[in-house]
N, C-alpha and C positions, 0 to 999 in steps of 0.2 A: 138343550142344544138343538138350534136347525140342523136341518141338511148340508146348507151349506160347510157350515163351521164342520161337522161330519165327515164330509169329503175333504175339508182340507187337512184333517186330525189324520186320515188312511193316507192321502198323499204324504204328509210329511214323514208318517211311518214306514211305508215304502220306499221314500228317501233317505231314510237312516238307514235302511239295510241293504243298499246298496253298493258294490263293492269299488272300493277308489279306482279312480281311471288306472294308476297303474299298474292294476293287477287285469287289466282288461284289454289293453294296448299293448301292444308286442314292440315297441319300442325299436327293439335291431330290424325288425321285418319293415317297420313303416318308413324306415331311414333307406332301407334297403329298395324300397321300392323310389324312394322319393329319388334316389341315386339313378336305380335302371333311367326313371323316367328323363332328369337331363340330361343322360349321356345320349340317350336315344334320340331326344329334341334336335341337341345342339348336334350329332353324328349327322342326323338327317337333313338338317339344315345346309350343314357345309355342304356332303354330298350334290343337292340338288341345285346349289349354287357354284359346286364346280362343274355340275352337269350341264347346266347355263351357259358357264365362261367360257368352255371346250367345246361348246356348239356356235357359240358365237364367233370366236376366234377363229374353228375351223373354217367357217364360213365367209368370214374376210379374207384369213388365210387362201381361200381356193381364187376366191377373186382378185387377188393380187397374183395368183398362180409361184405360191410357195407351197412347192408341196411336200418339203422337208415338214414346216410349220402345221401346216392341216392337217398331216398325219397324225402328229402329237396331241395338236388338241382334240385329233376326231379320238383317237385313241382314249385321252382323259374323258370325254365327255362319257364314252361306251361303258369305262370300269363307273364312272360315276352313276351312268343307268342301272347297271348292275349291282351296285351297291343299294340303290334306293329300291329297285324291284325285288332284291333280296331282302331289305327289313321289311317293306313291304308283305312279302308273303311269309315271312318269320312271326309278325302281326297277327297276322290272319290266324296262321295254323298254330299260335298260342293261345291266342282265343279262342278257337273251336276244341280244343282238346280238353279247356277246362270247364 
């Protein structure tokens, strides 16, 4: 017997005694995370594209001097900032704690 064939005799050995993926995968956990992560994507998404519309808007808004209209969108745009500088730092201090 080479070496070769040797190594390959230990690799396949090792590969019979290893344990099937689904005892190794947590299955609810990786769903669970795959879940957080589009909720997260698609939340953050919209937010920063209402944070956009609200800043844009307010800004036409002023220049036509409707300031019923600017209010509303300066207001949208603010909670939208807020919402993205809160996942934002929700992000952050999830990651540093683990």
């Amino acid at each position: 017997m080479s070496a070769l064939e040797g190594a390959g005799a230990a690799v396949g050995a090792l590969l019979g005694q290893a344990p099937p993926a689904a005892k190794i995968v947590d299955w609810g956990q990786l769903l669970e995370v795959v879940e957080a992560g589009l909720i997260a994507g698609v939340g953050i998404s919209i937010a920063f594209s209402l944070l956009i519309l609200g800043a844009v808007r307010a800004t036409e808004a002023r220049h036509e001097s409707r300031t019923g209209s600017m209010v509303l969108h300066g207001a949208l745009a603010a909670v939208a900032l807020a919402v993205c500088v809160g996942a934002v730092g929700f992000g952050v201090s999830t990651m540093l704690s683990k």
